[in-house]
C-alpha positions as CSV (number, residue, x, y, z in Angstrom):
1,X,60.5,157.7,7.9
2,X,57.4,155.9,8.2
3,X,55.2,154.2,5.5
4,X,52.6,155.9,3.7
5,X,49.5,153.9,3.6
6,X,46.8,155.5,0.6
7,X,43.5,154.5,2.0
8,X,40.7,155.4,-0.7
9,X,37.2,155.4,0.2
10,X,33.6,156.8,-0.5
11,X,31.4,157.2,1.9
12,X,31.9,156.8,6.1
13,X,32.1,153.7,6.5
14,X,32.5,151.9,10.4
15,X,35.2,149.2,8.8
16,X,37.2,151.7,7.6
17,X,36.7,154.2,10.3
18,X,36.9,152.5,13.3
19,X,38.7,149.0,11.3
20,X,41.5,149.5,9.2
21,X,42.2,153.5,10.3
22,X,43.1,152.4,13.9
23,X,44.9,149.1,13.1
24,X,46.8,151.3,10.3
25,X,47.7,153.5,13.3
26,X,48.8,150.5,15.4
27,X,51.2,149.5,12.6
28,X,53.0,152.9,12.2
29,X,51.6,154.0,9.1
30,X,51.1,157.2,8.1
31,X,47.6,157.4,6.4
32,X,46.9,159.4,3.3
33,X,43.0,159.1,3.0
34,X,41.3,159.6,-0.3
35,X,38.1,160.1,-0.6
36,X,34.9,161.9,-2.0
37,X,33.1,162.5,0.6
38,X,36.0,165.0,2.8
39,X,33.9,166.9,5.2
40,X,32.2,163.9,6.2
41,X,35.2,161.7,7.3
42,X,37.1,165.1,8.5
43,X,34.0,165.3,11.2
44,X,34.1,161.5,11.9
45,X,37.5,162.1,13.0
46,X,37.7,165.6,14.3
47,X,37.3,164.2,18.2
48,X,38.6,160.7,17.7
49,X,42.2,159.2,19.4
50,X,43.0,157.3,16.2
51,X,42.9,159.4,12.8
52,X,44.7,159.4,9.6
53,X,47.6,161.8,9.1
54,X,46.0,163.4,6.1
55,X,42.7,163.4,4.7
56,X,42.4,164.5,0.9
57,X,39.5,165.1,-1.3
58,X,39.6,163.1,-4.8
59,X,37.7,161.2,-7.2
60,X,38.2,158.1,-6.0
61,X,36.2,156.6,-8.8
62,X,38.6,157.5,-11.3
63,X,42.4,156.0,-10.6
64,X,43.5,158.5,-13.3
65,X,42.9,160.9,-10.4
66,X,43.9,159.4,-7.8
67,X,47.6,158.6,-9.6
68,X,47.5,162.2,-10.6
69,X,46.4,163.7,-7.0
70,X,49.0,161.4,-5.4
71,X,51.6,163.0,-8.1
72,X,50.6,166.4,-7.0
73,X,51.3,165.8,-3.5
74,X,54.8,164.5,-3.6
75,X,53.3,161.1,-2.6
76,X,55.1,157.3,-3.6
77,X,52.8,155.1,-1.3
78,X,54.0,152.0,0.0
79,X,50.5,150.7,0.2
80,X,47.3,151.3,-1.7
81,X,44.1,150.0,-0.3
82,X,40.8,150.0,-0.1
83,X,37.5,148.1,1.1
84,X,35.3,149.0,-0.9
85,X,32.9,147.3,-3.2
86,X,33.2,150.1,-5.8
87,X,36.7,151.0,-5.9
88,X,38.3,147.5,-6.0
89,X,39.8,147.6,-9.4
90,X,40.4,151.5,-9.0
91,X,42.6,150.8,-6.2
92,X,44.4,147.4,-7.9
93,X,45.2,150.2,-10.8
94,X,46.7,152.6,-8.6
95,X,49.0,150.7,-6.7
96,X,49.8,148.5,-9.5
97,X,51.4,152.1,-10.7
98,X,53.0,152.4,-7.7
99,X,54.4,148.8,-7.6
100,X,52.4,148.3,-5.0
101,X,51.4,144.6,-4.0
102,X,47.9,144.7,-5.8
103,X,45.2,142.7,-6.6
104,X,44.2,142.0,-10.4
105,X,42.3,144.8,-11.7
106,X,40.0,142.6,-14.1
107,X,39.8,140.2,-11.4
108,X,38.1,142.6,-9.2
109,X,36.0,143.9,-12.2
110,X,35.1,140.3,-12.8
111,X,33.9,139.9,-9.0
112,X,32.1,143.5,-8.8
113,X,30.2,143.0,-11.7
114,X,28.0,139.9,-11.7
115,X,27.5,139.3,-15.1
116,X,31.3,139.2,-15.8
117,X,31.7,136.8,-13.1
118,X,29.0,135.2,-14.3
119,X,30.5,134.7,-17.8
120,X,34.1,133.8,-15.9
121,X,32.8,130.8,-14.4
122,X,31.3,129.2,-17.4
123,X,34.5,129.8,-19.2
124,X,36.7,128.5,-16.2
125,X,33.5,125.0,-15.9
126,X,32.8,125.9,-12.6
127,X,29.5,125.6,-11.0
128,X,27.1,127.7,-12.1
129,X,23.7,129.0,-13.4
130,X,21.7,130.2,-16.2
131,X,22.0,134.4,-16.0
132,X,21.2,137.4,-18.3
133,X,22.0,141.1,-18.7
134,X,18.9,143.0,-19.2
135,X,17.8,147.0,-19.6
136,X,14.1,147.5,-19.3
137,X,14.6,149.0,-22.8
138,X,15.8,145.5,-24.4
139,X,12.7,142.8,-25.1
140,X,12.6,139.6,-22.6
141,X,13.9,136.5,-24.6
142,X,10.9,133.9,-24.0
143,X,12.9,130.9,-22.7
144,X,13.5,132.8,-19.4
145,X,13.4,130.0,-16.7
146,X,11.5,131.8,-13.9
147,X,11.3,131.8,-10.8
148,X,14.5,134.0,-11.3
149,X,16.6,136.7,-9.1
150,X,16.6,140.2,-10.3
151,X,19.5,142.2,-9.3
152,X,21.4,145.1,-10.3
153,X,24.1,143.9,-12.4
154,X,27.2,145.9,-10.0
155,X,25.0,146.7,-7.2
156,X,25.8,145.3,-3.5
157,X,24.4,143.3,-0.4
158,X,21.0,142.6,-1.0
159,X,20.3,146.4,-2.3
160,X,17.2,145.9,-5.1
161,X,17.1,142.0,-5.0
162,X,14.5,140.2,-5.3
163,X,12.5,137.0,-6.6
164,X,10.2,137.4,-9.8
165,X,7.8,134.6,-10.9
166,X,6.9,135.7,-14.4
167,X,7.4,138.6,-17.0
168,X,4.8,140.9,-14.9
169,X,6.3,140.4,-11.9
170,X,9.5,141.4,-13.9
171,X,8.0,144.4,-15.2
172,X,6.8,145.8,-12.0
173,X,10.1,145.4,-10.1
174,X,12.4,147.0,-12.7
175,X,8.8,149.6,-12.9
176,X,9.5,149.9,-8.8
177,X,12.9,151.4,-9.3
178,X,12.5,154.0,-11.4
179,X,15.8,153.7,-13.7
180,X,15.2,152.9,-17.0
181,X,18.9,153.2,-18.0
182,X,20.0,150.7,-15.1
183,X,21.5,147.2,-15.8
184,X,20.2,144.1,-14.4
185,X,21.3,140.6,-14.1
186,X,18.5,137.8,-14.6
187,X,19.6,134.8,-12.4
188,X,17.8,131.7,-12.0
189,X,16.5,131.0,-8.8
190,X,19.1,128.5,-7.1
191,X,17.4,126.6,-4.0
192,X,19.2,126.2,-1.1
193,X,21.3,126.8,2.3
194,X,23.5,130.1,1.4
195,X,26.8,130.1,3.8
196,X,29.8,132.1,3.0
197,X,33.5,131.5,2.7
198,X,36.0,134.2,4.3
199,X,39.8,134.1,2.8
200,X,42.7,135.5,3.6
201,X,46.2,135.5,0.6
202,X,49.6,136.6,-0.6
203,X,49.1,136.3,-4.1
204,X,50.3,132.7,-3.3
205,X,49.1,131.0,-0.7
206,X,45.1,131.0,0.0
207,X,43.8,130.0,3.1
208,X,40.5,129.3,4.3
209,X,39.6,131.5,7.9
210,X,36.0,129.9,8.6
211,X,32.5,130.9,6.9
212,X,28.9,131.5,7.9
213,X,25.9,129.8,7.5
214,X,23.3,132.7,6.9
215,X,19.3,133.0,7.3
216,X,17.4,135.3,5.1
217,X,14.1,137.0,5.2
218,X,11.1,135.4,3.3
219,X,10.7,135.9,-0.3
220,X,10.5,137.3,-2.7
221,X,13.6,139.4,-0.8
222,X,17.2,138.2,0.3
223,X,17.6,140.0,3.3
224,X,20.4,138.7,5.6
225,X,18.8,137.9,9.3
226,X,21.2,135.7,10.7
227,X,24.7,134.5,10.9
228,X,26.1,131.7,12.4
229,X,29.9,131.2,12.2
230,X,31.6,127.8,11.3
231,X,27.8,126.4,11.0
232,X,27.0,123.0,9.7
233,X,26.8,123.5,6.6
234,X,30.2,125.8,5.7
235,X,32.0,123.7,7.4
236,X,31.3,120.4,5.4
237,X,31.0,122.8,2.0
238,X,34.2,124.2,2.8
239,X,36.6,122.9,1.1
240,X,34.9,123.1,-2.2
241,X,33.9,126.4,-1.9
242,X,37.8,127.2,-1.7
243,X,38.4,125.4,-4.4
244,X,36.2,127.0,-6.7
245,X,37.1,130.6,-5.7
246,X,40.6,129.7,-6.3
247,X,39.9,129.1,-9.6
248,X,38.3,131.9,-9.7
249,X,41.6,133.7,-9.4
250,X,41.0,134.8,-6.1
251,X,44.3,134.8,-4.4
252,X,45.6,138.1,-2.6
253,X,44.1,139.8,0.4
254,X,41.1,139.3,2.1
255,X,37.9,138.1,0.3
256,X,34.5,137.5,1.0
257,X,32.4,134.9,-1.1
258,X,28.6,133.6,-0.8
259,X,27.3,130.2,-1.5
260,X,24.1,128.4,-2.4
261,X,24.0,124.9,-1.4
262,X,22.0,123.4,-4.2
263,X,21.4,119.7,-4.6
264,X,24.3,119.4,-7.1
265,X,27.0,121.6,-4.6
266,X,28.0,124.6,-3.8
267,X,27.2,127.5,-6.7
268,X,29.0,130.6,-6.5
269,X,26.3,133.4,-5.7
270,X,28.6,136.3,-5.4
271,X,32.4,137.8,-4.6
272,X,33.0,140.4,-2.6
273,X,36.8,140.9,-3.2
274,X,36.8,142.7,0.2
275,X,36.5,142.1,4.0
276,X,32.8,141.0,5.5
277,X,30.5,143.7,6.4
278,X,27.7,144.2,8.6
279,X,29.3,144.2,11.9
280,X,30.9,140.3,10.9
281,X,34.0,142.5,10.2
282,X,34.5,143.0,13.8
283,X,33.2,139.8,15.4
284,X,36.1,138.1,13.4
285,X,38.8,140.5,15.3
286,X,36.9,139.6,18.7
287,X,36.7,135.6,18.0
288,X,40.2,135.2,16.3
289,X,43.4,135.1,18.0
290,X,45.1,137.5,15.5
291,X,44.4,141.3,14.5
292,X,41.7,141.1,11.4
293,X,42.9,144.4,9.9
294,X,46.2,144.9,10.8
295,X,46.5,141.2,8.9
296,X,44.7,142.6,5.7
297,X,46.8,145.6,5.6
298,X,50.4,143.5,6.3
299,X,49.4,141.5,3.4
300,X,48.9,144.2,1.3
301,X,52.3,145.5,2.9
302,X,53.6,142.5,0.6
303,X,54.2,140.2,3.8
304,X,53.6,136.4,3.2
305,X,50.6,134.9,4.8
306,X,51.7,133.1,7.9
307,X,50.8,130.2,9.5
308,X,47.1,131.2,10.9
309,X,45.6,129.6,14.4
310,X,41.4,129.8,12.7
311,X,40.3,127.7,15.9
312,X,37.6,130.4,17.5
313,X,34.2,130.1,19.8
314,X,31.2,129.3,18.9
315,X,29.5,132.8,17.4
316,X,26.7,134.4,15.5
317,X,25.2,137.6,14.9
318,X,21.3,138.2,14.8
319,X,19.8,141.2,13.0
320,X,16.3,142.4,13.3
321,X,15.1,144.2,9.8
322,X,12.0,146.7,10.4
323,X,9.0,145.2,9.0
324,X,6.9,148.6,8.8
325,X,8.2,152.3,7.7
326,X,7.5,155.2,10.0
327,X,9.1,157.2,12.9
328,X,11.1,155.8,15.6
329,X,9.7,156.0,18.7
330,X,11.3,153.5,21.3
331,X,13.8,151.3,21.0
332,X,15.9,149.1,23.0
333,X,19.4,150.5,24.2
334,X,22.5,148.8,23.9
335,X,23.7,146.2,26.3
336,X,26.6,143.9,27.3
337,X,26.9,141.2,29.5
338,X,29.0,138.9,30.1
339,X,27.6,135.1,32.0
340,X,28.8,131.6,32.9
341,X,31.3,131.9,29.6
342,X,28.7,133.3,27.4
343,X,29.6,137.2,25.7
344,X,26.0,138.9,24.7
345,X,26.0,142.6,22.9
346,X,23.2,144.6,21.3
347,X,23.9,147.1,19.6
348,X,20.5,149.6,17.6
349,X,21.6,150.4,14.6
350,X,19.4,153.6,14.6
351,X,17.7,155.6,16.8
352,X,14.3,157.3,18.8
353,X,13.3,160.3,16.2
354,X,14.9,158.3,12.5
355,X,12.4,158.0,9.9
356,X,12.1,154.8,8.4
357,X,11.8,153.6,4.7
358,X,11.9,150.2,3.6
359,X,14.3,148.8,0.8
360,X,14.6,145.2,1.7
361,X,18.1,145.5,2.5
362,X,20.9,145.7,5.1
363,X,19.7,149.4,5.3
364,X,16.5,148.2,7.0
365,X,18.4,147.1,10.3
366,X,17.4,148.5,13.5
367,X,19.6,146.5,15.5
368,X,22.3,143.8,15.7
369,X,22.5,140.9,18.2
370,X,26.0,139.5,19.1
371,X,27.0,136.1,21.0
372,X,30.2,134.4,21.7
373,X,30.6,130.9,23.5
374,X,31.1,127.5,23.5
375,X,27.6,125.2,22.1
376,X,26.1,127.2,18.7
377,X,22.8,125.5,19.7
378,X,22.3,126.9,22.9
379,X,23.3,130.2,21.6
380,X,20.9,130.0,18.9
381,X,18.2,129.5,21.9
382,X,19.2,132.3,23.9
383,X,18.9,134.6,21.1
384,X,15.8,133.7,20.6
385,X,14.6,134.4,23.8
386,X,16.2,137.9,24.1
387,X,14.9,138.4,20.6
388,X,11.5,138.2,22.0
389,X,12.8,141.5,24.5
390,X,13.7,143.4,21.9
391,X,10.4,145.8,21.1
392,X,10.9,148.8,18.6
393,X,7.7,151.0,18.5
394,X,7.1,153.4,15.1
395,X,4.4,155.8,14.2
């Protein structure tokens, strides 16, 4: 009989679709997947070679459901998983019913929500900064230490973030959004390199698989334009940064944790307690001499982490955000070629005829920009000049 692996889900997403679906298929699974949005993923996979078994509408949000749904349908998993931001502790409850192998469910509260983790490092003394919960409803406290970073306290990426310089400038952004009932986390401003750390556990063992060293978009916004893999800067951090996300609690699964270098260390900005997005996901399979998601999904099988070879190229991944709003028009087409030991891929991440609306996010991306090979410099230098080839024209 083969394994049931619950997959739960919100919206499409390309890890899950065209990630941890096919690797799950690879493995011999057969994949109940819970989700929200049915129709959606039922198209997705209505013409595609590698599909789950069984695709079943839910409210993922809610594990009561889920446990309940699964219940109805004659289903004991063998494993529960997800990759999504929203539903980490949702799925940790549900296969922690099951006996499943599970992550803490607080823990991934903790990482979801900022202000938790905020509060979790200063009770653990690690490294971290002055923050505060705020409603637009509640009055500012007058020792705010601006510049500070606005963001919504469980929100994700770089969705509504932003750098404010006084109480006005406060004012108008939370004015900007439009939700008076929303919950945002006051950060100070921490100055500095951000790079990322990318972990793999059992629940016992933790081990470091590389990071990125990231560029972002001018302020007062923190969106993500480049990645360069095992940079300068995550490599020398690296160690530390494990450190501190071990005490965190972070020890099952895969992981994904950003850093600002700051003249006193690494500081913790965020935890994704799930794999890398924005295409990074994938890159990691291509550079990496093992299977990224089939090796999530055996941990969460309960296997023991094994003995990992992390040596990879030389890699980064360019992004180009649209810096006006309008129509699509032209754009360039995808490409791939392959010279002298050098891999380059674009890839438009939308297309002649989409409308455009700026929200100073990963959303903005018209394109990515891949390369693979042996010096970072040079391949820094090369996307720079294809970058310059790259023309989108809007109306």
């Amino acid at each position: 009989m083969m394994p049931k692996l619950v997959l739960i889900t919100h919206v499409e997403n390309r890890a899950v679709v065209e990630g941890f679906v096919p690797a799950a298929n690879r493995l011999g699974y057969e994949i109940w997947l819970l989700t929200d949005h049915k129709l959606a993923h039922k198209q997705y996979f209505s013409d595609r070679e590698a599909c789950p078994n069984h695709i079943v509408e839910c409210d993922v949000f809610n594990p009561l459901a889920v446990i309940e749904q699964l219940h109805n349908l004659d289903i004991t998993p063998d494993i529960v998983f997800s990759n999504s931001d929203h539903l980490q502790a949702a799925t940790a409850l549900v296969a922690d019913y099951f006996s499943c192998p599970a992550k803490d469910w607080r823990l991934c509260y903790q990482a979801k929500n900022k202000a938790a983790m905020r509060t979790k490092l200063l009770q653990a003394e690690l490294p971290n900064t002055w923050s505060l919960s705020w409603a637009m409803c509640d009055e500012l406290p007058d020792n705010i230490p601006f510049p500070i970073v606005v963001k919504p306290r469980s929100g994700v990426a770089s969705m509504d973030v932003a750098l404010c310089n006084s109480a006005e400038e406060l004012d108008d952004y939370a004015a900007s959004l439009g939700r008076p009932d929303n919950v945002f986390l006051l950060e100070s401003y921490l100055e500095g390199p951000l790079f990322t750390l990318e972990t793999l556990g059992d629940g016992k063992q933790l081990c470091a698989i590389g990071g990125f060293d990231v560029s972002l978009s001018p302020l007062p916004y923190f969106v993500e334009t480049q990645a360069c893999w095992n940079g300068a800067v995550s490599l020398q951090q690296r160690e530390i940064a494990l450190a501190q996300v071990a005490a965190f609690g972070v020890n099952f699964g895969v992981c994904h944790s950003e850093f600002i270098l700051t003249k006193n260390g690494p500081v913790l900005v965020e935890i994704n307690y799930r794999s890398i997005g924005d295409g990074r996901e994938f890159l990691l399979n291509e550079l990496l001499s093992f299977d990224w998601f089939e090796a999530i999904l055996l941990l969460h099988s309960g296997k023991r982490l094994p003995i990992l070879d992390t040596q990879t190229s030389a890699a980064l991944i360019r992004y180009f955000p649209a810096s006006e709003e309008g129509h699509i028009n032209t754009c360039p087409a995808a490409f791939s070629i392959e010279n002298q030991g050098h891999q380059l891929r674009f890839q438009p991440l939308k297309s002649v005829g989409d409308n455009i609306h700026i929200n100073h996010s990963n959303k903005d991306y018209l394109g990515e920009l891949t390369l693979i090979g042996s010096d970072a410099a040079k391949l820094d230098a090369k996307a720079d000049i294809i970058s310059q080839e790259l023309l989108w024209e809007l109306s």
